[in-house]
N, C-alpha and C positions, 0 to 999 in steps of 0.2 A: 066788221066781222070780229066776233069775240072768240078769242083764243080758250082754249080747252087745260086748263092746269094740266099737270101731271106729278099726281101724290102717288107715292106708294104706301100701299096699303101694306098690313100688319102678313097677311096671306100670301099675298103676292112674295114678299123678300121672304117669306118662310119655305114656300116652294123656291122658288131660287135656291137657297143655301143649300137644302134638302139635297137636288140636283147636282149642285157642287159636290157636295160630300159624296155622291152616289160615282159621281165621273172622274173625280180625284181616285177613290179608293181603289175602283176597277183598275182605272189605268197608271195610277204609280206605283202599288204592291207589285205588279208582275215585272214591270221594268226596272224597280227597284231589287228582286230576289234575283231577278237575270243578273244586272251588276255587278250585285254583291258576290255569286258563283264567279263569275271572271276578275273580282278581285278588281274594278275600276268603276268608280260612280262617274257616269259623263250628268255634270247638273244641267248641261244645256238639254239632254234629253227630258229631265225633271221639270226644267222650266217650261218647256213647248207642251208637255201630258198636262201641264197646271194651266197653260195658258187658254187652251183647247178645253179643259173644264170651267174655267169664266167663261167663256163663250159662249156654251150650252149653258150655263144658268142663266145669263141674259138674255136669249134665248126664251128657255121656259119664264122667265118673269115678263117676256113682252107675250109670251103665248098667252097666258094666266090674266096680266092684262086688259090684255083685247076680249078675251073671254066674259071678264067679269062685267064690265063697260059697253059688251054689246058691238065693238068696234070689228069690224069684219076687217079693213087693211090692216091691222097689228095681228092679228089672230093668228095668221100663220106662223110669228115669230122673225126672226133674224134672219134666217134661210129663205120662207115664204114656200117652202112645202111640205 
């Protein structure tokens, strides 16, 4: 049985990043202006909005993936729906 590489493509980590930026910016501007009003930055809050945006870019690069490649089990992504 011959194993299947797994390259990423030029595409694939462009959407990812794309993604990142999209789910980084939504969700640490608004938690970040909240903060700043009460005058205390909690970074644990910052790191968990950051962490939860890698996520979903991993995410859409296994989405994108599967997509490109024809692969129906990766297609769904990291969640699977």
């Amino acid at each position: 049985m011959k194993k299947e590489k797994f390259l990423i493509e030029y595409d694939v980590l462009l959407e990812s990043l794309k993604e990142f930026g999209r789910i980084a910016l939504i969700a640490i501007i608004p938690i970040l202006i909240s903060q700043l009003e009460s005058g205390k930055i909690d970074w644990k809050i910052m790191v968990i909005a950051g962490a939860i945006a890698v996520l979903k870019a991993i995410d859409k690069g296994i989405h994108v993936y599967g997509k490109e490649t024809n692969n129906k089990s990766i297609e769904k992504g990291l969640v699977r729906f």
